[in-house]
C-alpha positions as CSV (number, residue, x, y, z in Angstrom):
1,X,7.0,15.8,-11.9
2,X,9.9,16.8,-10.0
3,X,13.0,14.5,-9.4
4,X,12.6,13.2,-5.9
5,X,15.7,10.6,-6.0
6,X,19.1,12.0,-6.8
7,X,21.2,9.8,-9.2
8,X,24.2,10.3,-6.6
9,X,22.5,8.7,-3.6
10,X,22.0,5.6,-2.2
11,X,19.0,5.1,-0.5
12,X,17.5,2.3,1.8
13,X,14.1,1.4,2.4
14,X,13.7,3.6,5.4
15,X,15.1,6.3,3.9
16,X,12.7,6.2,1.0
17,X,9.7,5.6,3.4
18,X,10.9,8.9,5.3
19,X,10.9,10.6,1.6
20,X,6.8,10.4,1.9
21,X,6.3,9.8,-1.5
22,X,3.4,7.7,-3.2
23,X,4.3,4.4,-4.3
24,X,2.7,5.0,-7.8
25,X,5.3,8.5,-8.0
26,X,8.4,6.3,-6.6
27,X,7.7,3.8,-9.0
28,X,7.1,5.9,-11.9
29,X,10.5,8.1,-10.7
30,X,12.6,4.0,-10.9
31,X,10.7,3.0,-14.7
32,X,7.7,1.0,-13.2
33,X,4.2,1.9,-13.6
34,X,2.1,0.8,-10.2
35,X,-1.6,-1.1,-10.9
36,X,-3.4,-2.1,-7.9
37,X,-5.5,-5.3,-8.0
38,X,-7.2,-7.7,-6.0
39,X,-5.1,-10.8,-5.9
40,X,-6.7,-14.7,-5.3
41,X,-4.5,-16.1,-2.9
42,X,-4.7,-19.2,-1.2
43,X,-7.9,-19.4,1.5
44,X,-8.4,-20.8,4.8
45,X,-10.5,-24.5,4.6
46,X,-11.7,-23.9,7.5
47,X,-15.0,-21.4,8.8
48,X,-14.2,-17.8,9.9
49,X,-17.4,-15.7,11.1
50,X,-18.6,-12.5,9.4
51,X,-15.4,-13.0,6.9
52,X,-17.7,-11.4,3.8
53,X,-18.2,-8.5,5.7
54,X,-14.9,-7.6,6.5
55,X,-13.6,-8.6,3.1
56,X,-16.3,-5.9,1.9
57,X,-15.9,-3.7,4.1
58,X,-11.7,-3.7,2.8
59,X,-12.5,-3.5,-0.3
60,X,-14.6,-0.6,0.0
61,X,-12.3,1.7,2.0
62,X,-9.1,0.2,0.9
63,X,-8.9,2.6,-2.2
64,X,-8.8,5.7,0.0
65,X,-5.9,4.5,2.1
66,X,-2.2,6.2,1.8
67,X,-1.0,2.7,1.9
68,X,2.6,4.8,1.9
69,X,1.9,6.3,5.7
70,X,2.4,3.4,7.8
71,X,0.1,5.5,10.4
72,X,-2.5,5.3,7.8
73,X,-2.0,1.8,7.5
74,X,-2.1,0.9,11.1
75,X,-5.5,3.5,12.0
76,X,-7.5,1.7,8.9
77,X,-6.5,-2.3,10.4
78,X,-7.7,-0.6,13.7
79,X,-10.7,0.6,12.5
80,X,-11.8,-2.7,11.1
């Protein structure tokens, strides 16, 4: 894989976002290595309707999302 960050620059968050590169490549690039998981967070007491199906129907298209396109991000949250 080609370098994407030169040594000599600083860089903010925007200017990496505007770099358009994966997270799992940018983290590789800085050391990390990137897993996605599903995380058990704290839930609402209270009743929400048709909750499962949104929550499956996230989990199923969530995998095929350029999470690093904020465009992408946005058109699959408007979608649901």
């Amino acid at each position: 894989m080609a370098q994407v960050l030169k040594p000599d620059q600083s860089y903010t968050f925007s200017k990496i976002f505007e770099l358009k590169i994966l997270a799992d490549e940018l983290a590789q690039e800085l050391g990390y290595t990137l897993s996605r998981k599903r995380l058990d967070l704290p839930r609402f007491p209270g009743g929400l309707d048709r909750i499962q199906e949104l929550c499956d129907r996230i989990e199923e298209i969530l995998p095929y999302v350029n999470l690093a396109s904020e465009t992408s991000r946005r058109e699959v949250l408007y979608k649901l």
